[in-house]
FIMARSE-806887 format. One record per atom (N, C-alpha, C): residue number from 1; residue in three letters; atom name; y, x, z. Coordinates in pm, 1 decimal, always signed. Layout:
% residues N
+---------+-------+--------+----------+----------+----------+
: drenkol : vexti : drenke :       yy :       xx :       zz :
+---------+-------+--------+----------+----------+----------+
:     NUM :   ALA :     CA :        Y :        X :        Z :
...
+---------+-------+--------+----------+----------+----------+
//
This chain:
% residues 101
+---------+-------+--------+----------+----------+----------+
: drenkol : vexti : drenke :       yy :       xx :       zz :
+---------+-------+--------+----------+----------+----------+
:       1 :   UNK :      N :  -8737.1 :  -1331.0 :  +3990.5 :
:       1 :   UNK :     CA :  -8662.1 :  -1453.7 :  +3989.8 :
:       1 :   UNK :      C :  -8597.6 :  -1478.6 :  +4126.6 :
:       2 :   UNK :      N :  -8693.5 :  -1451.9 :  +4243.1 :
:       2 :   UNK :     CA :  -8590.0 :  -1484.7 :  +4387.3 :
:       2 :   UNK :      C :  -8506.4 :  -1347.6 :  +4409.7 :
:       3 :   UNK :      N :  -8503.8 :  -1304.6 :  +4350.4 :
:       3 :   UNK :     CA :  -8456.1 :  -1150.4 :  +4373.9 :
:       3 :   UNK :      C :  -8333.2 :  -1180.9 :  +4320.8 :
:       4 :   UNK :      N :  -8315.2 :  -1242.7 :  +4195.5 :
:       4 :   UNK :     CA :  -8151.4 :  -1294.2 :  +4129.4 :
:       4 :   UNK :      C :  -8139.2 :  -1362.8 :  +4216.2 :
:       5 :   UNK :      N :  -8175.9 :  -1514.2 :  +4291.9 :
:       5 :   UNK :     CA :  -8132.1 :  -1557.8 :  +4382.9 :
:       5 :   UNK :      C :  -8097.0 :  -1551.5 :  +4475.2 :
:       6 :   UNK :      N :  -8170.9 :  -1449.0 :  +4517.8 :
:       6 :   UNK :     CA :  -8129.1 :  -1358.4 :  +4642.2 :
:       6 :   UNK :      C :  -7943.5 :  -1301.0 :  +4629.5 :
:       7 :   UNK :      N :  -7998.7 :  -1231.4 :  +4511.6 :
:       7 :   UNK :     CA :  -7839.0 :  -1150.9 :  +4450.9 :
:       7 :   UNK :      C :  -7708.8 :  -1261.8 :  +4458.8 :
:       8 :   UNK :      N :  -7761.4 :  -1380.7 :  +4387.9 :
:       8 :   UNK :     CA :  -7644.6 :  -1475.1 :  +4374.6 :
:       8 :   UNK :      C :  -7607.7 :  -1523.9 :  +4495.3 :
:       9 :   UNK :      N :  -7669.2 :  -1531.9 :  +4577.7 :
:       9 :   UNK :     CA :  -7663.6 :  -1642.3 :  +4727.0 :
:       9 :   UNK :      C :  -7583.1 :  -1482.5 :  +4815.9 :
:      10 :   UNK :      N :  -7615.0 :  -1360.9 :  +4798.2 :
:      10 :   UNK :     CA :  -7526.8 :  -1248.0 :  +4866.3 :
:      10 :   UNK :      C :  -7404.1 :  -1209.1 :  +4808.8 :
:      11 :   UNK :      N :  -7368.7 :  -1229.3 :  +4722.8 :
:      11 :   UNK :     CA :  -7253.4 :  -1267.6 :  +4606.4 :
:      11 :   UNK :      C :  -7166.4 :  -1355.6 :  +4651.3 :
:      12 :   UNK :      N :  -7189.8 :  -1491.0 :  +4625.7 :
:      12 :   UNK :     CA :  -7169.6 :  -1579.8 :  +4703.9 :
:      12 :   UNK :      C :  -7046.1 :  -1568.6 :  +4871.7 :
:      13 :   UNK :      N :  -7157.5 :  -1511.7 :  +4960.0 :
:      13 :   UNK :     CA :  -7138.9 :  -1500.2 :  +5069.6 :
:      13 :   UNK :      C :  -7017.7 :  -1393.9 :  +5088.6 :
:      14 :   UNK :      N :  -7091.7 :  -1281.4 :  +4999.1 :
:      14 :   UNK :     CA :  -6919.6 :  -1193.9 :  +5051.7 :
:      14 :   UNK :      C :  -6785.9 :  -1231.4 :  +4974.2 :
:      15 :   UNK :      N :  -6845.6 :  -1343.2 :  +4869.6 :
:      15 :   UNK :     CA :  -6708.6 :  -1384.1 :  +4810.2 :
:      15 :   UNK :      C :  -6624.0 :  -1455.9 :  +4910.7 :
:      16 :   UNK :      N :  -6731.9 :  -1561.3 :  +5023.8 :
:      16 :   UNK :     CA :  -6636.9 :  -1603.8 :  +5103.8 :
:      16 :   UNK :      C :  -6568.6 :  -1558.5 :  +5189.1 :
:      17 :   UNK :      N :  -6641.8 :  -1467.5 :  +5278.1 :
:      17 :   UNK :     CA :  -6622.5 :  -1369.3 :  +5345.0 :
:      17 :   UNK :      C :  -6466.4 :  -1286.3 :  +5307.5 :
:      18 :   UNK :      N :  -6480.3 :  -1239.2 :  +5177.3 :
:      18 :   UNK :     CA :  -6323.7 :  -1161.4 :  +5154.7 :
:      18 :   UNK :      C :  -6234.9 :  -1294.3 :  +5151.5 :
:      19 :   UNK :      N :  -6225.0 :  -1422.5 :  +5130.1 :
:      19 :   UNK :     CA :  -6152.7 :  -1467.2 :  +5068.8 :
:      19 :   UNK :      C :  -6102.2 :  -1550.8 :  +5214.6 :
:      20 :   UNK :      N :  -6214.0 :  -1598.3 :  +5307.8 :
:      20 :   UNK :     CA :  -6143.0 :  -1594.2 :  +5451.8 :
:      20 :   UNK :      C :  -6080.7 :  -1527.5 :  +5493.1 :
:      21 :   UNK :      N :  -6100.1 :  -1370.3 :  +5457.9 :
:      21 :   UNK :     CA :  -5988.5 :  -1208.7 :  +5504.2 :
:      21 :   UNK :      C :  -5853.8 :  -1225.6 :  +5464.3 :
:      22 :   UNK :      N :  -5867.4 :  -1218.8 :  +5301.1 :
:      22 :   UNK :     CA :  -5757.0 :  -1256.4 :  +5251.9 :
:      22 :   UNK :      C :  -5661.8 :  -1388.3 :  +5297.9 :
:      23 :   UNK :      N :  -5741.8 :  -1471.0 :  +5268.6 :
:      23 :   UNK :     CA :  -5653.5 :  -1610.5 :  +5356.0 :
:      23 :   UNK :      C :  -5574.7 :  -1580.3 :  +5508.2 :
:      24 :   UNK :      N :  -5661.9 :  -1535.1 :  +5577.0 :
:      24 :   UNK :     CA :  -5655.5 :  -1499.3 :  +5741.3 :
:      24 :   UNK :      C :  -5517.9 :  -1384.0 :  +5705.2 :
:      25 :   UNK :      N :  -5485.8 :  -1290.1 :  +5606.5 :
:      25 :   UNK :     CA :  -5422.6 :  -1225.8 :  +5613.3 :
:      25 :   UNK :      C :  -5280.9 :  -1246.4 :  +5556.4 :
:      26 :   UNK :      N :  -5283.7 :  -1368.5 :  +5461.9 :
:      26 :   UNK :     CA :  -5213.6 :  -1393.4 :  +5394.9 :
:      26 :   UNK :      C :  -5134.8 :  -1509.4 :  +5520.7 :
:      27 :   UNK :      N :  -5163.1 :  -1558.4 :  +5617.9 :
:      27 :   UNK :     CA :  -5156.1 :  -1645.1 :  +5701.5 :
:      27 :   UNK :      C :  -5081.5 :  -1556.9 :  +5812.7 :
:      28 :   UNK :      N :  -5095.6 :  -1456.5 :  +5813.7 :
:      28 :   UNK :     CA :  -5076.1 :  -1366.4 :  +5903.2 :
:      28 :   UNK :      C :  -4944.2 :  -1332.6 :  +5865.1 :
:      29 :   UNK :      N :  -4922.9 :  -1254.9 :  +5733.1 :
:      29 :   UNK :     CA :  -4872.4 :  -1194.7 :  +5667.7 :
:      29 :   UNK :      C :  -4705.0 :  -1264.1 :  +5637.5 :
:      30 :   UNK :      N :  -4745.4 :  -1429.3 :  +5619.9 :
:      30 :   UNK :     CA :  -4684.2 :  -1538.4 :  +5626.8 :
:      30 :   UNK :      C :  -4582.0 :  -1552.6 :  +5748.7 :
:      31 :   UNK :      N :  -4615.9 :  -1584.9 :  +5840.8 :
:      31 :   UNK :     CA :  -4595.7 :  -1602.2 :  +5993.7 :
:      31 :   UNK :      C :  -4494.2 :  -1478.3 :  +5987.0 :
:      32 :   UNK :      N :  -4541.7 :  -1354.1 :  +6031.3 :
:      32 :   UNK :     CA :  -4430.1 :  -1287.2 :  +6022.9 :
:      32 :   UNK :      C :  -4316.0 :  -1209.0 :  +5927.7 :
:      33 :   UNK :      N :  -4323.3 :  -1273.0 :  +5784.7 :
:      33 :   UNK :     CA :  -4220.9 :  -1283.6 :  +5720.2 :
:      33 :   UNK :      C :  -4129.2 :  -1422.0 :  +5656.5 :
:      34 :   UNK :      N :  -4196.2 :  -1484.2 :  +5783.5 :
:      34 :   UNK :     CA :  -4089.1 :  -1577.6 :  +5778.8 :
:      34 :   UNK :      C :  -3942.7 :  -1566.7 :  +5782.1 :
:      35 :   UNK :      N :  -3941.8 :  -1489.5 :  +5932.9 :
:      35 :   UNK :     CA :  -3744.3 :  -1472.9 :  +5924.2 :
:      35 :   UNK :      C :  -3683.3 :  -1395.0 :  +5825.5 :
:      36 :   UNK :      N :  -3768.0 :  -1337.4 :  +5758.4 :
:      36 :   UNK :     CA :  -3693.1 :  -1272.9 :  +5639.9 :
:      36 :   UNK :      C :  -3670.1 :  -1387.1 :  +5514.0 :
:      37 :   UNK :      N :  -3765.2 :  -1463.2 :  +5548.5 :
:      37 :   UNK :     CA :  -3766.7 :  -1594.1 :  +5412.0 :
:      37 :   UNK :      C :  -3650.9 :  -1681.7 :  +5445.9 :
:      38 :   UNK :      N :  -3622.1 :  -1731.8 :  +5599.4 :
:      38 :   UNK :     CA :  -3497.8 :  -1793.2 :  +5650.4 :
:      38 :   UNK :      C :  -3355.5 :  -1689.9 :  +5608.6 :
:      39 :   UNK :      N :  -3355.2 :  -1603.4 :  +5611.0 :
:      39 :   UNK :     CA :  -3201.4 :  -1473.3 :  +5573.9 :
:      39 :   UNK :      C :  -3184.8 :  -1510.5 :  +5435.1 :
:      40 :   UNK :      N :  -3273.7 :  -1495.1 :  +5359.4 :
:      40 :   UNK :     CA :  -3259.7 :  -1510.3 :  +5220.9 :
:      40 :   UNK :      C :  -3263.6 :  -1644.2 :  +5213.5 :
:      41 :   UNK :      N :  -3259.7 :  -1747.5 :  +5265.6 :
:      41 :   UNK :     CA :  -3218.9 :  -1870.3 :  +5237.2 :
:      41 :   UNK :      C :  -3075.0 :  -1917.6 :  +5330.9 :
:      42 :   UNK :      N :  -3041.0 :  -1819.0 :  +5405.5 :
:      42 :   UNK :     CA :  -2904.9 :  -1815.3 :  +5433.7 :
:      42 :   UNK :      C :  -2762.8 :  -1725.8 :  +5334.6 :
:      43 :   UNK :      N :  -2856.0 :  -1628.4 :  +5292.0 :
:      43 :   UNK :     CA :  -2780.1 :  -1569.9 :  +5155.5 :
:      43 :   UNK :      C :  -2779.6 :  -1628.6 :  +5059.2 :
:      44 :   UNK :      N :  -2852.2 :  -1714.8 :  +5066.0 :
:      44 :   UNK :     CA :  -2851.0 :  -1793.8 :  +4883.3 :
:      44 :   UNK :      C :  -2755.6 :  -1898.5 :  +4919.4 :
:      45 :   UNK :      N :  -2734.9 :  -1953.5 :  +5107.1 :
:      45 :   UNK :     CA :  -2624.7 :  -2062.6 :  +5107.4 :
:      45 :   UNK :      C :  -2525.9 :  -1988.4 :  +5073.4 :
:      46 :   UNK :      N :  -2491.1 :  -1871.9 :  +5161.2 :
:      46 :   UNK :     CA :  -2347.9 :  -1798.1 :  +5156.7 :
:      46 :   UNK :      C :  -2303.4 :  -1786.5 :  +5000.4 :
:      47 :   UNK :      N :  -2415.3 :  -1746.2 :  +4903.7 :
:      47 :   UNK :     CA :  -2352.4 :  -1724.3 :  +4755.0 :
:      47 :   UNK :      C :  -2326.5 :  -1862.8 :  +4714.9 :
:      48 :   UNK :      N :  -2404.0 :  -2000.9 :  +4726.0 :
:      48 :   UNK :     CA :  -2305.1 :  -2100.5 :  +4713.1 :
:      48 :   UNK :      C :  -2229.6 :  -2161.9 :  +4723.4 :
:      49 :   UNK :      N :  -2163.8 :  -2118.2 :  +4898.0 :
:      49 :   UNK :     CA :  -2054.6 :  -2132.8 :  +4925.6 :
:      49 :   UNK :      C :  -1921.9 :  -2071.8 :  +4863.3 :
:      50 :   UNK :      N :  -1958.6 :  -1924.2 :  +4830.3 :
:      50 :   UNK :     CA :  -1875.2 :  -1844.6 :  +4777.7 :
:      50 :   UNK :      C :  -1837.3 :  -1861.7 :  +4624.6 :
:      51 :   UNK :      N :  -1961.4 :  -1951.6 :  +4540.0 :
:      51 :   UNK :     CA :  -1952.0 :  -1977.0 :  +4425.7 :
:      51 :   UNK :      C :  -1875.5 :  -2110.0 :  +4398.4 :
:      52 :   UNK :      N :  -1906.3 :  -2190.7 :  +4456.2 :
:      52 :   UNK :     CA :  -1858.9 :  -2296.8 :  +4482.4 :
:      52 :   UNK :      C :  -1724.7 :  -2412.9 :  +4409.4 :
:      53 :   UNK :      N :  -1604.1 :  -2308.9 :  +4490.3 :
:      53 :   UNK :     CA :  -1473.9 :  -2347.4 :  +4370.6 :
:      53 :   UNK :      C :  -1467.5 :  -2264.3 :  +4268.3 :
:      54 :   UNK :      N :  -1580.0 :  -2192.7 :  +4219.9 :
:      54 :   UNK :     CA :  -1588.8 :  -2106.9 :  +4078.8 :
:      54 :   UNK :      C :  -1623.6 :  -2251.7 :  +3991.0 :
:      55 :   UNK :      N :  -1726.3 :  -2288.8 :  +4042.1 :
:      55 :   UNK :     CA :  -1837.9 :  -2381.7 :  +3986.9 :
:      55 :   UNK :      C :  -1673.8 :  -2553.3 :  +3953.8 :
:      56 :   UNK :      N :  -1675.4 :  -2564.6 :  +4049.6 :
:      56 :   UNK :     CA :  -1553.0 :  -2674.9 :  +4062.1 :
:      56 :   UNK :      C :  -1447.0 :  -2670.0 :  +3949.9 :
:      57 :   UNK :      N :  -1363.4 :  -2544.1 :  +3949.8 :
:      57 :   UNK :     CA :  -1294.4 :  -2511.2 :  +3850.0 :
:      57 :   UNK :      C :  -1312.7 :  -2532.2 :  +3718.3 :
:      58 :   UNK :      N :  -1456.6 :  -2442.5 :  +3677.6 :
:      58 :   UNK :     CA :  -1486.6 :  -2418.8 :  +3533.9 :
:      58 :   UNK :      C :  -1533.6 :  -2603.1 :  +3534.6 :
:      59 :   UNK :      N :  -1608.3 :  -2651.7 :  +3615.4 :
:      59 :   UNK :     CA :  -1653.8 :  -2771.0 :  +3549.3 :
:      59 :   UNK :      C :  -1549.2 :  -2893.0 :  +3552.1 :
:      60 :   UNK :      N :  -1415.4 :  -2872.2 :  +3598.4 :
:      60 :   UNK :     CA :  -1302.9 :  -2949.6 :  +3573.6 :
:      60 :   UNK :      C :  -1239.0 :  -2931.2 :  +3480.4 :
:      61 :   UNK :      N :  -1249.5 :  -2771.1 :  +3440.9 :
:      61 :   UNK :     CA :  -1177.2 :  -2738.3 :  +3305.2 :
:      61 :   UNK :      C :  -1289.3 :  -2788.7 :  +3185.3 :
:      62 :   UNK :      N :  -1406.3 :  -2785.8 :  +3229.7 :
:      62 :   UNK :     CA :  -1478.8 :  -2833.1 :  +3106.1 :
:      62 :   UNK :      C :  -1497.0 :  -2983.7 :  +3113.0 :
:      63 :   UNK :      N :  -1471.0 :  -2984.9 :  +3200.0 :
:      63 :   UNK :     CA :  -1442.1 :  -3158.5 :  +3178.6 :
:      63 :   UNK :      C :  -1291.2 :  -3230.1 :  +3124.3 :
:      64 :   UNK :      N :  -1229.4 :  -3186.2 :  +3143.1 :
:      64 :   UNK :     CA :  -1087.5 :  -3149.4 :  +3070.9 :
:      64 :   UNK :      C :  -1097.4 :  -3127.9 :  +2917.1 :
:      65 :   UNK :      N :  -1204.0 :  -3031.0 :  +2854.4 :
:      65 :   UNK :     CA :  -1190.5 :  -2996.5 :  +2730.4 :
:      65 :   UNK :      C :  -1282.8 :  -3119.3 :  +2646.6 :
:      66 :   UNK :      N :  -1345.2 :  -3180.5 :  +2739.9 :
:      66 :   UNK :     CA :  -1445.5 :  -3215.2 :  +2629.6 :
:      66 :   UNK :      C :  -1394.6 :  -3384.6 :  +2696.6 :
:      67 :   UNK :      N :  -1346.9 :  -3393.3 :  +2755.4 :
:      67 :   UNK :     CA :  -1296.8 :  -3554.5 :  +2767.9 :
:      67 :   UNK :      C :  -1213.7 :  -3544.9 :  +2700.8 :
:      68 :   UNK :      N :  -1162.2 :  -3474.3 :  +2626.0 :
:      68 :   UNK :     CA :   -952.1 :  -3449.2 :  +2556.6 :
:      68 :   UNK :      C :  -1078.7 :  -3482.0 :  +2380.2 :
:      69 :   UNK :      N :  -1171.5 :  -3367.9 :  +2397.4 :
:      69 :   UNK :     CA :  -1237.3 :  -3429.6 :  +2311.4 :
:      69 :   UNK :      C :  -1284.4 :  -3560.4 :  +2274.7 :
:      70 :   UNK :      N :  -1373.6 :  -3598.9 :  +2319.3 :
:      70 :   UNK :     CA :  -1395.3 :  -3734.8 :  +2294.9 :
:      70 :   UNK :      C :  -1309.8 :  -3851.4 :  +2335.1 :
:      71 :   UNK :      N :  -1214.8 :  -3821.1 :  +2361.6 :
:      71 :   UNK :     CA :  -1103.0 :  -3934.5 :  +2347.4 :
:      71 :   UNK :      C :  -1040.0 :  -3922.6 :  +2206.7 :
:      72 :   UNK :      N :  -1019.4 :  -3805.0 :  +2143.7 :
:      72 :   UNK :     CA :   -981.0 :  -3799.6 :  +2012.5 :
:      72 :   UNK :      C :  -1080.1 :  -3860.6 :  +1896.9 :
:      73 :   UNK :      N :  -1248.3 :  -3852.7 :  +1961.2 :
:      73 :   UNK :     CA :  -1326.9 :  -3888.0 :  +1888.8 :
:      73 :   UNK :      C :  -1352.8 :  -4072.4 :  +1900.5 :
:      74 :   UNK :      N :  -1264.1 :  -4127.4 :  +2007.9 :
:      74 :   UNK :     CA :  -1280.6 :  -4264.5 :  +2037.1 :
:      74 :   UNK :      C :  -1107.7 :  -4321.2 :  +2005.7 :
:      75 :   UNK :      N :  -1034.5 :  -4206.7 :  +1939.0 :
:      75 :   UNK :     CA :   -946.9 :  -4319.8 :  +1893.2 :
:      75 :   UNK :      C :   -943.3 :  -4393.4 :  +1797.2 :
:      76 :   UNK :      N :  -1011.9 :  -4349.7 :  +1674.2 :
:      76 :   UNK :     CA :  -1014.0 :  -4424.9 :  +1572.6 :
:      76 :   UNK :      C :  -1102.3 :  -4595.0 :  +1568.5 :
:      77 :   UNK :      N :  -1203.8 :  -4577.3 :  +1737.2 :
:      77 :   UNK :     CA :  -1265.4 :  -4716.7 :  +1745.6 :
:      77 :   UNK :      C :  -1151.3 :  -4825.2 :  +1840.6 :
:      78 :   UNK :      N :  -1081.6 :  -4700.9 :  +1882.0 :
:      78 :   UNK :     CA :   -963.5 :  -4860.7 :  +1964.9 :
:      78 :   UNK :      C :   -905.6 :  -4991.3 :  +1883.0 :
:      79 :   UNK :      N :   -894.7 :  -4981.0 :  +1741.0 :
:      79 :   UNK :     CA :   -819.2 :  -5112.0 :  +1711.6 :
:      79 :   UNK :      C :  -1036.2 :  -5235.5 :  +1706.6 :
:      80 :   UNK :      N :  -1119.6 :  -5165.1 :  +1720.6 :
:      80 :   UNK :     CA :  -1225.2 :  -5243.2 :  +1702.9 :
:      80 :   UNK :      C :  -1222.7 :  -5295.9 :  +1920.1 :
:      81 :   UNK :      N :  -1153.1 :  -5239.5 :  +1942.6 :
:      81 :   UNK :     CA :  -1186.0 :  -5265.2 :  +2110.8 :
:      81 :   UNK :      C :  -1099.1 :  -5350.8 :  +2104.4 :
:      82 :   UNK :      N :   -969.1 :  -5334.4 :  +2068.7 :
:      82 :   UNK :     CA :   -868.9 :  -5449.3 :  +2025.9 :
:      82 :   UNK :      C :   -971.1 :  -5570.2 :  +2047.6 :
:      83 :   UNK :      N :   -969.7 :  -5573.9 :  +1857.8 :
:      83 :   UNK :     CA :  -1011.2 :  -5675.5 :  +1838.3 :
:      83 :   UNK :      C :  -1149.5 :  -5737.8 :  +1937.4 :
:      84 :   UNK :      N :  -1228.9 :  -5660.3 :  +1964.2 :
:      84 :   UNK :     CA :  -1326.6 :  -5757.0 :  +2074.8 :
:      84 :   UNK :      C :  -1265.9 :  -5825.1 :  +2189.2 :
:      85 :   UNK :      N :  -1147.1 :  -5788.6 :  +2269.8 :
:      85 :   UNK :     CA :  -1065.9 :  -5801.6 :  +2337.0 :
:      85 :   UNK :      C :  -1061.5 :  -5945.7 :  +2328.5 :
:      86 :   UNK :      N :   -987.8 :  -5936.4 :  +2232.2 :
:      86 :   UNK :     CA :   -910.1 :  -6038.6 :  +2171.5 :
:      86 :   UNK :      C :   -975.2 :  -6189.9 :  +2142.1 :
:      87 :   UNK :      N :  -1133.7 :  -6154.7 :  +2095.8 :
:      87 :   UNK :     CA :  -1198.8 :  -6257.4 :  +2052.0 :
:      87 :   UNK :      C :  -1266.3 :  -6291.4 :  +2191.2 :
:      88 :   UNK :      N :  -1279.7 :  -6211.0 :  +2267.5 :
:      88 :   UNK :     CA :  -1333.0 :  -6245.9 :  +2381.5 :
:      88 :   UNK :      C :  -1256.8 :  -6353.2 :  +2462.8 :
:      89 :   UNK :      N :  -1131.5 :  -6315.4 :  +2464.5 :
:      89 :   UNK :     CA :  -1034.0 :  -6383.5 :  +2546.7 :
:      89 :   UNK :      C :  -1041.2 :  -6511.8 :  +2466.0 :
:      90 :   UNK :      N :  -1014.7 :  -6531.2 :  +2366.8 :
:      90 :   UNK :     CA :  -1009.4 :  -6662.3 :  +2273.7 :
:      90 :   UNK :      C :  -1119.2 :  -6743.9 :  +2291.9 :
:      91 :   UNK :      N :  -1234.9 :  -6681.6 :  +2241.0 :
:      91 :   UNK :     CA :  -1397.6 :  -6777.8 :  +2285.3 :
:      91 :   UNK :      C :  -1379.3 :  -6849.8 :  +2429.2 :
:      92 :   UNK :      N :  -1380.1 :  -6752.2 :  +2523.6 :
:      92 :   UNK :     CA :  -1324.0 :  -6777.0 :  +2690.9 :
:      92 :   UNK :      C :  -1227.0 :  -6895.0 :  +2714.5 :
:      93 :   UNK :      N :  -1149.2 :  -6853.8 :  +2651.9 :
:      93 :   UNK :     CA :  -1037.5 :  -7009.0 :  +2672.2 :
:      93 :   UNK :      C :   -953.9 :  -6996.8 :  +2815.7 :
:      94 :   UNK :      N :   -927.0 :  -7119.1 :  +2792.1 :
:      94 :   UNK :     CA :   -826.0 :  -7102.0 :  +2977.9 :
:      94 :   UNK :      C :   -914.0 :  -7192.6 :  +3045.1 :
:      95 :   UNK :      N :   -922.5 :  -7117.6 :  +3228.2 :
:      95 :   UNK :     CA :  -1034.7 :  -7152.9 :  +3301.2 :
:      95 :   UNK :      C :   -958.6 :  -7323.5 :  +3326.0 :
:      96 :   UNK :      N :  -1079.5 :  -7355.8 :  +3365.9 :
:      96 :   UNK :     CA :  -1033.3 :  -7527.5 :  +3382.2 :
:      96 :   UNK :      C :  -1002.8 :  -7518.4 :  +3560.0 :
:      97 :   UNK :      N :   -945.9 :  -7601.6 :  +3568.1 :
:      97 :   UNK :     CA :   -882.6 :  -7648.0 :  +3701.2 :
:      97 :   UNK :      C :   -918.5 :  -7738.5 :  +3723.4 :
:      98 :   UNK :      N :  -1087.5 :  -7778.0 :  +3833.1 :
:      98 :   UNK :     CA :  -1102.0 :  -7831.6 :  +3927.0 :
:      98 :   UNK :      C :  -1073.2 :  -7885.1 :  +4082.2 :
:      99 :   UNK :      N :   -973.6 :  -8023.0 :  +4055.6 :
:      99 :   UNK :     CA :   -953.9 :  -8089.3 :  +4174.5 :
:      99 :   UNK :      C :  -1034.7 :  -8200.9 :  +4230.8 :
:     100 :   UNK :      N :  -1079.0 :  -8171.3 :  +4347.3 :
:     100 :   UNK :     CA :  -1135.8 :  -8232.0 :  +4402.0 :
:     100 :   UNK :      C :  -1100.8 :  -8317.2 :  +4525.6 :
:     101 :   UNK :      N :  -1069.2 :  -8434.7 :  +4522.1 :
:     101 :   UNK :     CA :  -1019.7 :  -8542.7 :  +4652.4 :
:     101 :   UNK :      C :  -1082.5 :  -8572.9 :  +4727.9 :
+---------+-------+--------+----------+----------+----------+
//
């Protein structure tokens, strides 16, 4: 019985043991591939710079296609915009003119 305990409690120990190594190395490992992590986050600006008026274009032309769209799909509600217009202005009335002496 202390003999498993023994086992588990040395188990244990070199689990931490590698996993400080690993950490310690991964920390290490870190540190000096950083400037390679900064390049590739200067290449990923350069491709969005370069993408950029790709991106601008297509999403003006698709904004173009699909506003041409739904304006065709909102003409048939204009005589109802009319009319709210209309009743609005009427309910509203003409503003009153306060003079004060």
């Amino acid at each position: 019985m202390i003999g498993m305990l023994v086992l588990g409690l040395t188990t244990l120990m070199i689990m931490a043991v590698v996993g400080l190594v690993v950490a310690g190395f991964s920390l290490v490992m870190w540190i000096v591939l950083l400037p390679f992590r900064f390049l590739g986050l200067v290449f990923k600006g350069l491709g969005l710079l370069f993408a950029l008026p790709f991106m601008l274009l297509f999403g003006a032309i698709g904004a173009l296609i699909f506003g041409l769209g739904a304006f065709v799909f909102l003409v048939p509600f204009l005589p109802f915009v009319l009319l709210a217009f209309l009743l609005w202005r009427w309910i509203r009335g003409r503003p009153r003119v306060t003079v004060s002496a």
